[in-house]
VOGU-3710 file (C-alpha; in Angstrom, 3 decimals, decimal comma):
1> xxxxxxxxxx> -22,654/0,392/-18,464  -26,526/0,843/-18,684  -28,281/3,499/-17,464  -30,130/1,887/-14,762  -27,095/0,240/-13,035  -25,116/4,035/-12,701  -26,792/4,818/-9,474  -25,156/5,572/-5,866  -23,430/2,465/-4,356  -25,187/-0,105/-1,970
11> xxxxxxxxxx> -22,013/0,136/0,519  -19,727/2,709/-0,457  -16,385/3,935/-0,535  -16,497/5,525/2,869  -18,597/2,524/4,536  -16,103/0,368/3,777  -13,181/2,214/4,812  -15,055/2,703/8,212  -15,510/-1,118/8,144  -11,787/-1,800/7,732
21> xxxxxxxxxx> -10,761/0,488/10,314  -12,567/-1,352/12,611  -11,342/-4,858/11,633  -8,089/-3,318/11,958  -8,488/-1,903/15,404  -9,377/-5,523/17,049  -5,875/-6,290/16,357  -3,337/-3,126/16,149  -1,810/-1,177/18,863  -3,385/2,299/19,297
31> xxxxxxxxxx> -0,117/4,137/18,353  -0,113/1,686/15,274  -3,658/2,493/14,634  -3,056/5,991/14,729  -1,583/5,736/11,489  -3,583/3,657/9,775  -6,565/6,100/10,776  -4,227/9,073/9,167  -3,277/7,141/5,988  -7,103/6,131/5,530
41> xxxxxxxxxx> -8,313/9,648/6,365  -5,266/10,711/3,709  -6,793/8,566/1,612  -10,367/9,351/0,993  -8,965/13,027/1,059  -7,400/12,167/-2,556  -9,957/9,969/-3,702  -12,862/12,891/-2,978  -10,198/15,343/-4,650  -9,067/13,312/-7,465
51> xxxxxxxxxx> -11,172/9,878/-7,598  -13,613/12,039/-9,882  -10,945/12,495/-13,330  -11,516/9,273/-14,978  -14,965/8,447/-14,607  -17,642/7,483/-17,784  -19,609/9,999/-19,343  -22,966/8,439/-16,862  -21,015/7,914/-13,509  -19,214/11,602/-14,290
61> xxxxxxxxxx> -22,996/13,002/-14,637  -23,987/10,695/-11,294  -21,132/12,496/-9,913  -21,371/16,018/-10,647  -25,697/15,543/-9,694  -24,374/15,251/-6,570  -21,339/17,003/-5,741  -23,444/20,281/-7,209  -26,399/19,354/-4,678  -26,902/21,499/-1,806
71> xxxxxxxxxx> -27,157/20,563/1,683  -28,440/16,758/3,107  -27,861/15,721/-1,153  -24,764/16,854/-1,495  -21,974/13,680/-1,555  -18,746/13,495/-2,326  -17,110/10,622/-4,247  -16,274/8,343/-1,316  -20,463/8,702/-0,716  -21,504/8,023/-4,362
81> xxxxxxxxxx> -19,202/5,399/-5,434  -18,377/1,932/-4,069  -14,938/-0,203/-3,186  -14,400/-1,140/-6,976  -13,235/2,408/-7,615  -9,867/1,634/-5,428  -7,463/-0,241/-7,005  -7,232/2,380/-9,862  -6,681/4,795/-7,726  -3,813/3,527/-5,435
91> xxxxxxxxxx> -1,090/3,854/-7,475  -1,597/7,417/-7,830  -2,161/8,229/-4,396  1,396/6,772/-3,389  3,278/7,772/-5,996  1,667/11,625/-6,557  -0,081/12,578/-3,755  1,747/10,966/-0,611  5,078/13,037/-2,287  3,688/16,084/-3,207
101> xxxxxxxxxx> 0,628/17,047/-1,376  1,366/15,167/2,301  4,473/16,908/4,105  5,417/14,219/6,349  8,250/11,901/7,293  9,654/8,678/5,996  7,785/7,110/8,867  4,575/7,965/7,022  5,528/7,376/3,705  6,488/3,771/4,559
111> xxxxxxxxxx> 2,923/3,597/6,726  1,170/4,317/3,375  2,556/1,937/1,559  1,612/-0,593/4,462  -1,590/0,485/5,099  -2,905/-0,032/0,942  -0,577/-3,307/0,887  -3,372/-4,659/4,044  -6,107/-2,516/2,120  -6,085/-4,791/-1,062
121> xxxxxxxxxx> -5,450/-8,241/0,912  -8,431/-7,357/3,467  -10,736/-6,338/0,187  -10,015/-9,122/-1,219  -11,014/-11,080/1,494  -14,087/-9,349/1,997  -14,864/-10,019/-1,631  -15,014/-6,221/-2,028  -12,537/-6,609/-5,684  -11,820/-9,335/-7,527
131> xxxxxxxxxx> -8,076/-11,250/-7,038  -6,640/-9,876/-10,002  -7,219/-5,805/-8,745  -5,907/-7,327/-4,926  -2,670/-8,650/-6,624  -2,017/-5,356/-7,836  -2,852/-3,066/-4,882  -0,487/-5,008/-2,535  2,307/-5,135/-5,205  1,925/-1,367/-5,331
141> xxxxxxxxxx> 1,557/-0,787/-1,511  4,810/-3,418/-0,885  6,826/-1,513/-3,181  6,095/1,665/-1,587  7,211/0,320/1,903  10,197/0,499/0,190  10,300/3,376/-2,211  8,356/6,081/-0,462  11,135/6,615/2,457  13,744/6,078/0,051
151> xxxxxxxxxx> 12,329/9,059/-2,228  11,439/11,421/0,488  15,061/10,727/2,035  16,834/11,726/-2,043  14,552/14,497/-1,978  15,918/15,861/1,465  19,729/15,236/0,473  18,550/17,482/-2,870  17,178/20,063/-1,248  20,286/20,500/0,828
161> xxxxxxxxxx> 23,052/19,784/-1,673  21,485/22,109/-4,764  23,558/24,386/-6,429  22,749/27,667/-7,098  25,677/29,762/-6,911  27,107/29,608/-10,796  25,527/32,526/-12,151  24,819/33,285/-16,443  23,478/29,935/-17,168  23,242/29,277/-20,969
171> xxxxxxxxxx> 20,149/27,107/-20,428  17,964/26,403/-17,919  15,194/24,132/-17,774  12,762/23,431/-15,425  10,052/20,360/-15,101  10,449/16,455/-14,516  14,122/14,597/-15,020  14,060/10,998/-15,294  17,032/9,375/-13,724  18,317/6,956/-15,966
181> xxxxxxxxxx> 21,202/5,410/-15,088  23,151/6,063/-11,749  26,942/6,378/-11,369  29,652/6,942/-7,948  28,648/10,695/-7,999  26,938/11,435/-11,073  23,241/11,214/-12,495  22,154/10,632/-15,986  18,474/12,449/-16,472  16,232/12,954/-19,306
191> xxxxxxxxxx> 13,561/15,586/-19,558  10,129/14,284/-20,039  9,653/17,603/-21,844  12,436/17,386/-24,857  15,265/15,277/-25,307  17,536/16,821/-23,502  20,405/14,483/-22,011  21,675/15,616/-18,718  24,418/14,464/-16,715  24,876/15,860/-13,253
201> xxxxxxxxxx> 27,799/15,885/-10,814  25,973/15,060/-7,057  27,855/14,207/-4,379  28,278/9,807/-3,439  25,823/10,112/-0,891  22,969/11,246/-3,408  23,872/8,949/-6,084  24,428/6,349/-3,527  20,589/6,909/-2,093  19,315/7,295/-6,231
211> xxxxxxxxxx> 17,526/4,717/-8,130  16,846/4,178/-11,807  13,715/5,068/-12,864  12,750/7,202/-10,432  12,048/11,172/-11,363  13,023/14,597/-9,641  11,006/17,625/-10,033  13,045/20,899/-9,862  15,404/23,295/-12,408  18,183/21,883/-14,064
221> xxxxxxxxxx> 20,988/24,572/-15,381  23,949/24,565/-17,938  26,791/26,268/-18,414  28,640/25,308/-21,657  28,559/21,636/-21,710  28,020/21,380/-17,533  24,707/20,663/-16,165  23,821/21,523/-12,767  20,930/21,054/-9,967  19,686/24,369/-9,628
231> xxxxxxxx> 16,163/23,628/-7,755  15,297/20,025/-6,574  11,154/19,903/-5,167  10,345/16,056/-5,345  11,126/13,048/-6,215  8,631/10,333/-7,365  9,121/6,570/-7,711  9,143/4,762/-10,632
//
């Protein structure tokens, strides 16, 4: 990228979010519109928190001129940087951010995937990415329709089922597990840390609502050669 083309966007993140809110408003309900305006609003949140890691050595200096500025200069990244800087940040902001930073219900978690499923069709249309970048923000947001309540709903039955009573554990570790492979009232997990394999007893319902591939955040504990659930936070989709 040459110097003279990093320079602050001709329509901008946040213009064009503004713009699709409207389109979308001519033809939702308010109480549906409600929630696109929260999963929109949730959405520049992460981008202006987060949108800023993977940026070039030139746009990272465009950036930090100014996010350091004080007063009327100061932007943040949804007011430096335009639409093109989406699609690469979607995935990340439904599979991190909606589960661990956004306490909310299943209801929302499904919204989110709906609401960057219409994003990437409607900036497509509006010529705002290119097909290829549109294909894969829907495929992302329609398999978060799916996954995100189904997480959120593991990660409930977790938090209620964990065992903690076993005391004198002979190991304990705690991070990300892996779940891969699911059977009637066990899970098979892998550490992303070591390669430690872990088999847990859970009861039908959780391995019934589990799915391959997806991860759980918490503390795992054993006890000779029996591994147990000690601390379940999240879970995250594959």
């Amino acid at each position: 990228m040459s110097k003279d083309t990093v320079k602050v966007a001709e329509k901008t993140i946040e213009a064009v979010l503004g713009e699709f809110l409207e389109d979308q408003a001519k033809r939702l309900k308010p109480s549906t519109m409600r929630k696109y305006q929260s999963i929109v609003s949730l959405f520049q949140s992460f981008l202006d928190g987060y949108g800023s890691q993977d940026l070039g050595k030139q746009e990272d200096a465009l950036f930090e001129r100014f996010y350091n500025a004080s007063g009327d200069e100061h932007r943040e990244f949804c007011q430096i940087f335009g639409p093109e800087k989406i699609p690469g940040n979607v995935g990340e902001f439904l599979d991190y951010f909606m589960v661990r930073k956004v306490m909310c219900g299943k209801d929302l978690m499904q919204a989110a995937g709906t609401v960057m499923k219409k994003l990437g069709k409607w900036l497509e249309e509006k010529g705002y990415i290119k097909s290829e970048y549109a294909v894969d923000v829907v495929r992302r947001g329609a398999a978060a329709v799916k996954e995100l309540p189904a997480t959120e709903e593991l990660a409930q039955k977790l938090y209620h089922y964990v065992d903690s009573t076993a005391a004198d554990f002979d190991d304990v570790i705690e991070g990300y597990f892996t779940i891969d492979e699911v059977e009637p009232g066990k899970l098979h997990l892998s550490a992303w840390l070591g390669d430690e394999q872990i088999v847990v007893p859970v009861p039908r319902d959780i391995s019934d609502a589990s799915g391959v591939g997806w991860s759980i955040s918490g503390v795992m504990g054993r006890k000779g050669k029996d591994w147990r659930i000690l601390e379940a936070w999240n879970v995250y989709p594959g």
